[in-house]
Every structure is written in structure tokens, then in C-alpha cells.
PDB file with SEQRES, HELIX, SHEET and CRYST1 records, atoms N, CA, C and O in Angstrom:
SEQRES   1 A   67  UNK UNK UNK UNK UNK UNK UNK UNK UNK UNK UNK UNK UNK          
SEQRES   2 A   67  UNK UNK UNK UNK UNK UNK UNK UNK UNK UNK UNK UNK UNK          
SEQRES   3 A   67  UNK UNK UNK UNK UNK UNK UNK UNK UNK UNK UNK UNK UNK          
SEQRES   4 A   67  UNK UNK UNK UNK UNK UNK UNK UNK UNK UNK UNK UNK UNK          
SEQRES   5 A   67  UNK UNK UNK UNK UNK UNK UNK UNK UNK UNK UNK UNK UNK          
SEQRES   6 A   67  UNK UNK                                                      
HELIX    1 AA1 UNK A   11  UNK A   32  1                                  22    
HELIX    2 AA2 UNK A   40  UNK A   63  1                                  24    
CRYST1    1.000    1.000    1.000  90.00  90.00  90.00 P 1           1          
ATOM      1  N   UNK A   1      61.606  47.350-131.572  1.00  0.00           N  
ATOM      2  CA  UNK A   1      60.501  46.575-132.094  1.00  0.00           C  
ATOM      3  C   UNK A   1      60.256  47.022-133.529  1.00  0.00           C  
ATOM      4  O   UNK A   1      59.706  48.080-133.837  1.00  0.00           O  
ATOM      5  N   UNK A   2      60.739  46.071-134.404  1.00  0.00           N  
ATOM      6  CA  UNK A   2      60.225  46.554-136.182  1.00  0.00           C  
ATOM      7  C   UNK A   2      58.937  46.038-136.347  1.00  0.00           C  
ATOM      8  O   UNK A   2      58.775  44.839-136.117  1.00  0.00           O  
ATOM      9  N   UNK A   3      57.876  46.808-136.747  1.00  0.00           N  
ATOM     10  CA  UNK A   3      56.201  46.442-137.368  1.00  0.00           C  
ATOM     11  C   UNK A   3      56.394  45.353-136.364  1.00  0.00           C  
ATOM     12  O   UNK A   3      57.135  44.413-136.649  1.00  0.00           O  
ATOM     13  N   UNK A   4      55.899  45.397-135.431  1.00  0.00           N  
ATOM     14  CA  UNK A   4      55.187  44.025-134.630  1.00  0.00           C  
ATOM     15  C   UNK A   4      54.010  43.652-134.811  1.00  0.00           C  
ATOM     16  O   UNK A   4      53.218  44.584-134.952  1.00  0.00           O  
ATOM     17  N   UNK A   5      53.490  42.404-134.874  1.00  0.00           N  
ATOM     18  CA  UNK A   5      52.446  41.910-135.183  1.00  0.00           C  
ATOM     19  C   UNK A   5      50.988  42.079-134.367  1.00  0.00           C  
ATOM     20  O   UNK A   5      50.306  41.057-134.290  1.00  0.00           O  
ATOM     21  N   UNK A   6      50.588  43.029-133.894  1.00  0.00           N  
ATOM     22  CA  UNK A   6      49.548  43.039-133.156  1.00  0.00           C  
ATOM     23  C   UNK A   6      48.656  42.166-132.406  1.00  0.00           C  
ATOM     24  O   UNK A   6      48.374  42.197-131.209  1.00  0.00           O  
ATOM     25  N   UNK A   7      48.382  41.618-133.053  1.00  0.00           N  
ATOM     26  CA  UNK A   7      47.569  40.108-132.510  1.00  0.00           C  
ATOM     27  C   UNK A   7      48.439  39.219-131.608  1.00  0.00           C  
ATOM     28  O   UNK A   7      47.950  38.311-130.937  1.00  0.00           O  
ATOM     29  N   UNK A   8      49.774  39.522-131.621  1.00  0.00           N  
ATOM     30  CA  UNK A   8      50.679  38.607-130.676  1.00  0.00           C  
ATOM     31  C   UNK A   8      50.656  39.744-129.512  1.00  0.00           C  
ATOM     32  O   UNK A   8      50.758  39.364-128.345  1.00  0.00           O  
ATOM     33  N   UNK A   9      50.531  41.062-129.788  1.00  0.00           N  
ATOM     34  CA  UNK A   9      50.639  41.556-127.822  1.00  0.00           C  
ATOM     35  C   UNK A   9      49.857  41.596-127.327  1.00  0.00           C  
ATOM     36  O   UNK A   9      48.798  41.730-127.940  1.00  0.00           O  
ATOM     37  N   UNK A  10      49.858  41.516-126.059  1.00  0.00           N  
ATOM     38  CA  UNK A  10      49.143  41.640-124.842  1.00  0.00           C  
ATOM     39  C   UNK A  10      48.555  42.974-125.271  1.00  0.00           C  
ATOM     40  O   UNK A  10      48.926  43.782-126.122  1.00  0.00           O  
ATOM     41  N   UNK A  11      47.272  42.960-124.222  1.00  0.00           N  
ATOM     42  CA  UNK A  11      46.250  44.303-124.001  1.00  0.00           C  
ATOM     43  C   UNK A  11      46.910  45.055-124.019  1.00  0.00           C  
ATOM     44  O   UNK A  11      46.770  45.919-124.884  1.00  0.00           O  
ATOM     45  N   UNK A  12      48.241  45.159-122.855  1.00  0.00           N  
ATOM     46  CA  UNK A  12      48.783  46.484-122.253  1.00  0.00           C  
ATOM     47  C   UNK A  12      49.668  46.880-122.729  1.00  0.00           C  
ATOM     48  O   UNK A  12      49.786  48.105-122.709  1.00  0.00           O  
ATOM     49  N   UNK A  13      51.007  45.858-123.566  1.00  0.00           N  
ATOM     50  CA  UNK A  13      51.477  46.458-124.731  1.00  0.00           C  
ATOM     51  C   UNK A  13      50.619  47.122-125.683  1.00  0.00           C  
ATOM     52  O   UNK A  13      50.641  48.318-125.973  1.00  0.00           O  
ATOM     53  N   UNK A  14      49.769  46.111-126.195  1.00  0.00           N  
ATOM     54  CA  UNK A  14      49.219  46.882-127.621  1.00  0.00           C  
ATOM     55  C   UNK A  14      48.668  48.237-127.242  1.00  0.00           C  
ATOM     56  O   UNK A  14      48.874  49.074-128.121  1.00  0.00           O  
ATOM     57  N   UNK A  15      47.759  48.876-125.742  1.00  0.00           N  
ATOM     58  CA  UNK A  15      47.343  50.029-125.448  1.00  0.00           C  
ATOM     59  C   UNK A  15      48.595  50.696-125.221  1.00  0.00           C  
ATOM     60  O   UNK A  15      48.681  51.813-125.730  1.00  0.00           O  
ATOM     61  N   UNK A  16      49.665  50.238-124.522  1.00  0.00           N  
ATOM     62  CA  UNK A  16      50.764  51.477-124.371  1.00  0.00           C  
ATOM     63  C   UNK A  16      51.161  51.880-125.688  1.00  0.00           C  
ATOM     64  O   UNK A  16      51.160  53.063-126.027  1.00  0.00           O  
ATOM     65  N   UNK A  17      51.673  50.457-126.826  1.00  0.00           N  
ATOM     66  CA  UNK A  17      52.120  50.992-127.899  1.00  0.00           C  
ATOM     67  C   UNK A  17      51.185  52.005-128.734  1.00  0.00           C  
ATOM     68  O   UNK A  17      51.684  52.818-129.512  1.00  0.00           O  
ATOM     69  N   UNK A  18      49.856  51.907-128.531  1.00  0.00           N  
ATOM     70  CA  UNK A  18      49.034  53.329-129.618  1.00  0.00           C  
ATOM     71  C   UNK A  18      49.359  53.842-129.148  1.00  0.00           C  
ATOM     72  O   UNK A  18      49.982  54.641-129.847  1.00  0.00           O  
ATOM     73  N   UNK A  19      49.502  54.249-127.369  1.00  0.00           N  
ATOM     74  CA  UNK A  19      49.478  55.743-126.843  1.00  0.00           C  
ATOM     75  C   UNK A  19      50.966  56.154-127.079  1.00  0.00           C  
ATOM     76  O   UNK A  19      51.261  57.322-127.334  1.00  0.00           O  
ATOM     77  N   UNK A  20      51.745  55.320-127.001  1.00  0.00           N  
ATOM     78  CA  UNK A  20      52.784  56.124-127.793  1.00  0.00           C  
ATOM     79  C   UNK A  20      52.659  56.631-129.004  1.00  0.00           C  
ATOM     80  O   UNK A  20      53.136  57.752-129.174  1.00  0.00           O  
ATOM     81  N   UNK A  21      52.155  56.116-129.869  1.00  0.00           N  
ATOM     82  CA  UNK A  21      51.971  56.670-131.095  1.00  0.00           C  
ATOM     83  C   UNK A  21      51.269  57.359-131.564  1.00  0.00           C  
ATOM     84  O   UNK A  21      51.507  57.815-132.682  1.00  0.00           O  
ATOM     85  N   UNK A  22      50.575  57.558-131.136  1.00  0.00           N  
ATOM     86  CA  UNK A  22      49.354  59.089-130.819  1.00  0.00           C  
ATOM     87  C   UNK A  22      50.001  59.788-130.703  1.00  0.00           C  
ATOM     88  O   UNK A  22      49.795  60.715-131.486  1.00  0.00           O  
ATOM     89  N   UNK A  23      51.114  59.978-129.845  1.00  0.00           N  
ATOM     90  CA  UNK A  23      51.951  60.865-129.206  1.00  0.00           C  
ATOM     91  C   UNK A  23      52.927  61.585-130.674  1.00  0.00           C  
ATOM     92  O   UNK A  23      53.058  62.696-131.186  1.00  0.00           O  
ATOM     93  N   UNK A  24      53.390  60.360-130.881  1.00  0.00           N  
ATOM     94  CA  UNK A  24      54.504  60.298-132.035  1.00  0.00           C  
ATOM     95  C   UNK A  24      54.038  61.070-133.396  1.00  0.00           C  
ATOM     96  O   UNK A  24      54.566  61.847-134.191  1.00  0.00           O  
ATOM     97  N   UNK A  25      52.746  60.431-133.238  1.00  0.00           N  
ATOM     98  CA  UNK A  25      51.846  60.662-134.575  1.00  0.00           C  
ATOM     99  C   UNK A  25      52.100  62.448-134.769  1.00  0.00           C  
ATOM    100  O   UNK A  25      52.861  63.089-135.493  1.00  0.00           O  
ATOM    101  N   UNK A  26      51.125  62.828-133.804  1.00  0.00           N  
ATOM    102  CA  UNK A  26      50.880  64.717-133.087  1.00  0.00           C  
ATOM    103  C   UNK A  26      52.240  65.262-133.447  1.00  0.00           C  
ATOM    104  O   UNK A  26      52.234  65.971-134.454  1.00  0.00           O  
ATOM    105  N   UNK A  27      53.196  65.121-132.958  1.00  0.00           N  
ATOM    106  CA  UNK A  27      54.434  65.847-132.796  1.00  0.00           C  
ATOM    107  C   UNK A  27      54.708  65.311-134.426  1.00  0.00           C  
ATOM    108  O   UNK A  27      54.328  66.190-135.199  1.00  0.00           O  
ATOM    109  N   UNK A  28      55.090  64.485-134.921  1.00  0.00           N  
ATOM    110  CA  UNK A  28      55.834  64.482-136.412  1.00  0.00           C  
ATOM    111  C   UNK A  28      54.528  65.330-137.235  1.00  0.00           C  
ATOM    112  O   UNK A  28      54.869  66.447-137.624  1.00  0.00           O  
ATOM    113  N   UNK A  29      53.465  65.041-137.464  1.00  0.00           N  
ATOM    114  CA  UNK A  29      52.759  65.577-137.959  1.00  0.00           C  
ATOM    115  C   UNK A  29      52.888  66.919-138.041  1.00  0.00           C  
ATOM    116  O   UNK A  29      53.041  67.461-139.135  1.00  0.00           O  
ATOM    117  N   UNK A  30      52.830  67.778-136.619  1.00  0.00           N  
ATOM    118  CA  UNK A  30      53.126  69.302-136.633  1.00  0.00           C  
ATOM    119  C   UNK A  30      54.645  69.086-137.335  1.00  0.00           C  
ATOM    120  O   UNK A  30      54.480  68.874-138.536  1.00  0.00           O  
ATOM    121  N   UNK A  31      56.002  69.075-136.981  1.00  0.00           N  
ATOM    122  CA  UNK A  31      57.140  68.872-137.459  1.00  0.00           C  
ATOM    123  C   UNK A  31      56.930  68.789-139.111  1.00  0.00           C  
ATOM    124  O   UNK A  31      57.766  69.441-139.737  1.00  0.00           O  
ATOM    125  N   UNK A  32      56.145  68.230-139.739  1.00  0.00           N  
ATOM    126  CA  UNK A  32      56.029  67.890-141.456  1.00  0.00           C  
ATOM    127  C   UNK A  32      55.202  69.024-141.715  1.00  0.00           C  
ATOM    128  O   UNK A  32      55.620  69.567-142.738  1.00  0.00           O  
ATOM    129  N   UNK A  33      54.415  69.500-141.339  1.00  0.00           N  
ATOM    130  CA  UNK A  33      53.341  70.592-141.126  1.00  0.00           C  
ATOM    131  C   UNK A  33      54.017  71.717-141.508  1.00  0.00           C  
ATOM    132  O   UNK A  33      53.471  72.327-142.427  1.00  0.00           O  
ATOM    133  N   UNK A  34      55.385  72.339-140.945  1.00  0.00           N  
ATOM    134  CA  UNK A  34      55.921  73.335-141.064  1.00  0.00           C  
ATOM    135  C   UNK A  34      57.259  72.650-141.218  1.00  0.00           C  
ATOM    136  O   UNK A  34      58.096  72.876-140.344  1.00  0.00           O  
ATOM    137  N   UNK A  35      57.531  71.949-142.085  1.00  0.00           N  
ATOM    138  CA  UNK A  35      58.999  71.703-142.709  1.00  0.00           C  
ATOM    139  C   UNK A  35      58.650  72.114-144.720  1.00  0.00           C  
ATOM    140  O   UNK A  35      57.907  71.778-145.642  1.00  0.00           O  
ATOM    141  N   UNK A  36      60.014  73.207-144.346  1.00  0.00           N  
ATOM    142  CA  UNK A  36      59.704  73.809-145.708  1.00  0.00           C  
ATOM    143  C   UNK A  36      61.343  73.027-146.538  1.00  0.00           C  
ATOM    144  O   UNK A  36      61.926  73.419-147.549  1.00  0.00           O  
ATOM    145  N   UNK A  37      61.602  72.131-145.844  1.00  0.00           N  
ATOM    146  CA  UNK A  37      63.071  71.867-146.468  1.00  0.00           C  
ATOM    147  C   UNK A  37      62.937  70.825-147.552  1.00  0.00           C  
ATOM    148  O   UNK A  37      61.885  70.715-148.182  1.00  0.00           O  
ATOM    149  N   UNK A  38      63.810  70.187-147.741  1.00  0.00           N  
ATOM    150  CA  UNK A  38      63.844  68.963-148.848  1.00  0.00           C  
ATOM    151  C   UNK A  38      63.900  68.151-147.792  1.00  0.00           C  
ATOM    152  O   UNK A  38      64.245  67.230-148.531  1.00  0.00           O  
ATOM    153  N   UNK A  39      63.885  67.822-147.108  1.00  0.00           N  
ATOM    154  CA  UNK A  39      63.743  66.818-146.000  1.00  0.00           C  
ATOM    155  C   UNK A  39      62.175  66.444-145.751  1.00  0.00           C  
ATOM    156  O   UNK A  39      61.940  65.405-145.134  1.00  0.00           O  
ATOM    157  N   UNK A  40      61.068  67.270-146.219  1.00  0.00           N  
ATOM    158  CA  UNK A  40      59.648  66.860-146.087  1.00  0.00           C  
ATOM    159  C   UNK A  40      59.259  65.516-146.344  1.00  0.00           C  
ATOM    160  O   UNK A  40      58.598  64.840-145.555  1.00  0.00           O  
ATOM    161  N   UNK A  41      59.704  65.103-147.534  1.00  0.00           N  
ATOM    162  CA  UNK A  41      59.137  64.243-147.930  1.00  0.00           C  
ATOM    163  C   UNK A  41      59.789  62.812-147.532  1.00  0.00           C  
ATOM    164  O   UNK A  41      59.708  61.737-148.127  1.00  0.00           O  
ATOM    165  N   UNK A  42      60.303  63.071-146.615  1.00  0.00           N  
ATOM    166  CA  UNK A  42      61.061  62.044-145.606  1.00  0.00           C  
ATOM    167  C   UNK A  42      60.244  62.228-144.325  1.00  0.00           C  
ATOM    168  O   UNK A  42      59.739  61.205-143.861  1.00  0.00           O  
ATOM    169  N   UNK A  43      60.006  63.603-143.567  1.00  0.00           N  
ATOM    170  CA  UNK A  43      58.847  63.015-142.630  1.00  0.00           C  
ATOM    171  C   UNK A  43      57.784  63.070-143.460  1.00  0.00           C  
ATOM    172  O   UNK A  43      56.923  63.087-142.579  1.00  0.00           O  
ATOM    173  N   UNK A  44      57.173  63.111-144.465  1.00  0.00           N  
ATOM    174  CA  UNK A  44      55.689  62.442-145.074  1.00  0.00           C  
ATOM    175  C   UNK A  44      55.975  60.940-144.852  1.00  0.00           C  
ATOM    176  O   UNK A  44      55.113  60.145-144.475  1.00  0.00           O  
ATOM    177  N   UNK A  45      57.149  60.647-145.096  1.00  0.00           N  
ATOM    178  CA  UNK A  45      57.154  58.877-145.195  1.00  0.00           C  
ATOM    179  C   UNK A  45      57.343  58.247-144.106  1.00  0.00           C  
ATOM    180  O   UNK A  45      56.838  57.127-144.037  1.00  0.00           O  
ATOM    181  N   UNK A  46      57.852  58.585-143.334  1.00  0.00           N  
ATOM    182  CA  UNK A  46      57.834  58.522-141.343  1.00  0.00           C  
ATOM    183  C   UNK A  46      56.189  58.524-141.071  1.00  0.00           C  
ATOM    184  O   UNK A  46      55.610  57.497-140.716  1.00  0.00           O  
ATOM    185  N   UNK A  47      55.681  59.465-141.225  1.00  0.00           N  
ATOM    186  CA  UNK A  47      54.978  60.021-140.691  1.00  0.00           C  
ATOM    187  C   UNK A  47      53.724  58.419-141.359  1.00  0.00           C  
ATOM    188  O   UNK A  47      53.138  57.630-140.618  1.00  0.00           O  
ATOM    189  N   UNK A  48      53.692  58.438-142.946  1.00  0.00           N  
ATOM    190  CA  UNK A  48      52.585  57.483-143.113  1.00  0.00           C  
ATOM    191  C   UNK A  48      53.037  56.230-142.596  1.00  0.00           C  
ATOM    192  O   UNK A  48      52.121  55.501-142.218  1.00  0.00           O  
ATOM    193  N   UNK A  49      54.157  55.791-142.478  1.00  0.00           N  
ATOM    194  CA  UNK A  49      54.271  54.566-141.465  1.00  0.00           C  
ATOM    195  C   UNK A  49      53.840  54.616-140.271  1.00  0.00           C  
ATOM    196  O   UNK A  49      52.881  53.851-140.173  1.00  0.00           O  
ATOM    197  N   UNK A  50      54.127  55.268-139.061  1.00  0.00           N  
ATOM    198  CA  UNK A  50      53.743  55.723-138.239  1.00  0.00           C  
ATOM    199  C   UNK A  50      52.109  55.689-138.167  1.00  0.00           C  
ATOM    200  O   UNK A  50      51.737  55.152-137.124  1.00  0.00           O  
ATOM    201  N   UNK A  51      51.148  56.081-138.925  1.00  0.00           N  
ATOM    202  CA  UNK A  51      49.737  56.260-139.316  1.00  0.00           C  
ATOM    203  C   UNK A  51      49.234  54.852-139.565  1.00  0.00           C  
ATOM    204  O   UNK A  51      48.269  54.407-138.944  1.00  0.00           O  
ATOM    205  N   UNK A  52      50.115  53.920-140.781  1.00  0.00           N  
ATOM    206  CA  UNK A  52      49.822  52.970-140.896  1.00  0.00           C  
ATOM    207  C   UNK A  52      49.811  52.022-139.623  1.00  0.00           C  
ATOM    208  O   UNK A  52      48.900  51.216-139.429  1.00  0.00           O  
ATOM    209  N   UNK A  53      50.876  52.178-138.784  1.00  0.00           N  
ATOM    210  CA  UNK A  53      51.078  51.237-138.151  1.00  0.00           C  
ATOM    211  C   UNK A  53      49.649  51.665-136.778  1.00  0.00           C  
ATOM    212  O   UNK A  53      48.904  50.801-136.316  1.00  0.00           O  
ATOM    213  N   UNK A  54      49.611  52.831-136.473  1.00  0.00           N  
ATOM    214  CA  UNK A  54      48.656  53.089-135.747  1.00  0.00           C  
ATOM    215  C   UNK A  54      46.977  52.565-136.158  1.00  0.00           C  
ATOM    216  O   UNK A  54      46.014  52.465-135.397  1.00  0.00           O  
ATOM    217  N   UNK A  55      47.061  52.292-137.628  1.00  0.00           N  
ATOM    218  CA  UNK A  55      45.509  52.070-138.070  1.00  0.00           C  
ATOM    219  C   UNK A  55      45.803  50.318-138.007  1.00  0.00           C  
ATOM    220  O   UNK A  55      44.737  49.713-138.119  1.00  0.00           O  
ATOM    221  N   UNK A  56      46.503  49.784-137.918  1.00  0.00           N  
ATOM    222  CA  UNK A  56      46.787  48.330-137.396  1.00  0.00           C  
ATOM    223  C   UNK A  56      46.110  48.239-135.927  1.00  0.00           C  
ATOM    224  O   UNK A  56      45.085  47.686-135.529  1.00  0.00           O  
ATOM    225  N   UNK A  57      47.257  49.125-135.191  1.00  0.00           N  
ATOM    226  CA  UNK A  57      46.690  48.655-133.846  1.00  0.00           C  
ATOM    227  C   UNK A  57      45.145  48.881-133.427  1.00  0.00           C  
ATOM    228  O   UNK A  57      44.666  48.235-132.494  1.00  0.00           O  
ATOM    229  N   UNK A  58      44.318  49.908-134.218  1.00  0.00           N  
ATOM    230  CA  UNK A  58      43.359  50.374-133.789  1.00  0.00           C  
ATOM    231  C   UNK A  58      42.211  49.086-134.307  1.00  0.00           C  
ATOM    232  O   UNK A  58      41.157  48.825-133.727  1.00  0.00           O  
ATOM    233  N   UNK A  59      42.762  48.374-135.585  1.00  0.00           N  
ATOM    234  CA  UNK A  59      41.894  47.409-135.401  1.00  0.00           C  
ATOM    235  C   UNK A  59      41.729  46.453-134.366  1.00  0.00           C  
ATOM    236  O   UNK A  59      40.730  46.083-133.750  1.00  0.00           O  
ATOM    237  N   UNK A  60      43.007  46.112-134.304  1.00  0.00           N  
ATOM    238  CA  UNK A  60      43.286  45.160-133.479  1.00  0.00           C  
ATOM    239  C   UNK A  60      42.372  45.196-131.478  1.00  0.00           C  
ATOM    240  O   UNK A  60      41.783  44.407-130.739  1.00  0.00           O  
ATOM    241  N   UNK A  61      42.729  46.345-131.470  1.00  0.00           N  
ATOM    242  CA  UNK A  61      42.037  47.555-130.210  1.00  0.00           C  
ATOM    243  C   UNK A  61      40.516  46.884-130.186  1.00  0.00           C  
ATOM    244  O   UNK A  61      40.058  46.187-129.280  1.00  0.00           O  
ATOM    245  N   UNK A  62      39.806  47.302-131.504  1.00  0.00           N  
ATOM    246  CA  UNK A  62      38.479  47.065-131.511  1.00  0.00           C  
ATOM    247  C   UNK A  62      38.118  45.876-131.910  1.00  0.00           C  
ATOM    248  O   UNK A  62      36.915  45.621-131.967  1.00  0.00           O  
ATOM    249  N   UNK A  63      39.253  44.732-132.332  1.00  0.00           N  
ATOM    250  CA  UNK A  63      38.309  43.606-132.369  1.00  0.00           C  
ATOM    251  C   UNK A  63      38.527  42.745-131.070  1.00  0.00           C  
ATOM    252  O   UNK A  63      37.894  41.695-130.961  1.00  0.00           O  
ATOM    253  N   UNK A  64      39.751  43.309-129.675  1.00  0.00           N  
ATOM    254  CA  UNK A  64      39.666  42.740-128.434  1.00  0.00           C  
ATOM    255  C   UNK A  64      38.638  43.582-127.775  1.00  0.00           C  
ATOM    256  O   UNK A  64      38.387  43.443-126.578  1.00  0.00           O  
ATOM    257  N   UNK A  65      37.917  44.629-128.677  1.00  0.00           N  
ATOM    258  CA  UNK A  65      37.108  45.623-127.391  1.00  0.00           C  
ATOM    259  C   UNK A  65      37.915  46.280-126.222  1.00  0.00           C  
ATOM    260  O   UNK A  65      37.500  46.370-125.067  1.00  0.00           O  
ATOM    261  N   UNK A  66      39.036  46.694-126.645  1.00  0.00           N  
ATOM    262  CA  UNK A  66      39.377  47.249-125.812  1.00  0.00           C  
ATOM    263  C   UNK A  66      39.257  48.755-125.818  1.00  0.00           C  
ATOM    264  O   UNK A  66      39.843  49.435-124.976  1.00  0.00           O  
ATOM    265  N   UNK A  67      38.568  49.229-126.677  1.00  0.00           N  
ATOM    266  CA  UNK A  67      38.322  50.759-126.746  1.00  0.00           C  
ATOM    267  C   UNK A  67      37.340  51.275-125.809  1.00  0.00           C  
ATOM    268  O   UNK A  67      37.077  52.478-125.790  1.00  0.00           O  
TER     269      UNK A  67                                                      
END                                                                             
């Protein structure tokens, strides 16, 4: 699934897909947290997609009320 459009999934996609990404979010975050390599700034850019795409769904979340 590339950037899917939120407003087209269902409740239970769009809730499984945050909780995956909550998930995703936590773990890359620590991972960028303690990456001292030249590779950082490759998970910084993972990582703000990932963020972005999570602050999508969260609207989306609260304007079906599903929070």
C-alpha cells in the first residue's frame, strides 16, 4: 500500500493501519535515536514519512470519531 488515501478505508483498516504505525513509529524512532552512522539521515526521512502519514490518519480517526 503506497500513501493510501484515508478517507477511502474502512474503520478497521484505517484503526489497524495507525496501530501499525504506532508500532513502526516507536521502534524506528528508538533505531534513529541511537544511529550514529551516515545512514541517520535516511531513518530521519523514513521516520518523518512514517509521522506524516500517521498525522493523516489521526485526522481522519477524529473526524469519523473513532477515537
Amino acid at each position: 500500500m503506497n500513501n493510501p488515501n484515508p478517507s477511502e478505508l474502512t474503520d478497521s483498516e484505517l484503526v489497524a493501519l495507525n496501530n501499525i504505525l504506532v508500532g513502526e513509529v516507536t521502534k524506528l524512532s528508538k533505531v534513529v535515536n541511537n544511529d550514529t552512522s551516515n545512514d541517520k539521515p535516511i531513518g530521519e526521512q523514513s521516520l518523518s514519512g512514517l509521522i506524516s502519514l500517521y498525522q493523516r490518519l489521526q485526522k481522519e480517526i477524529e473526524s469519523r470519531s473513532l477515537s
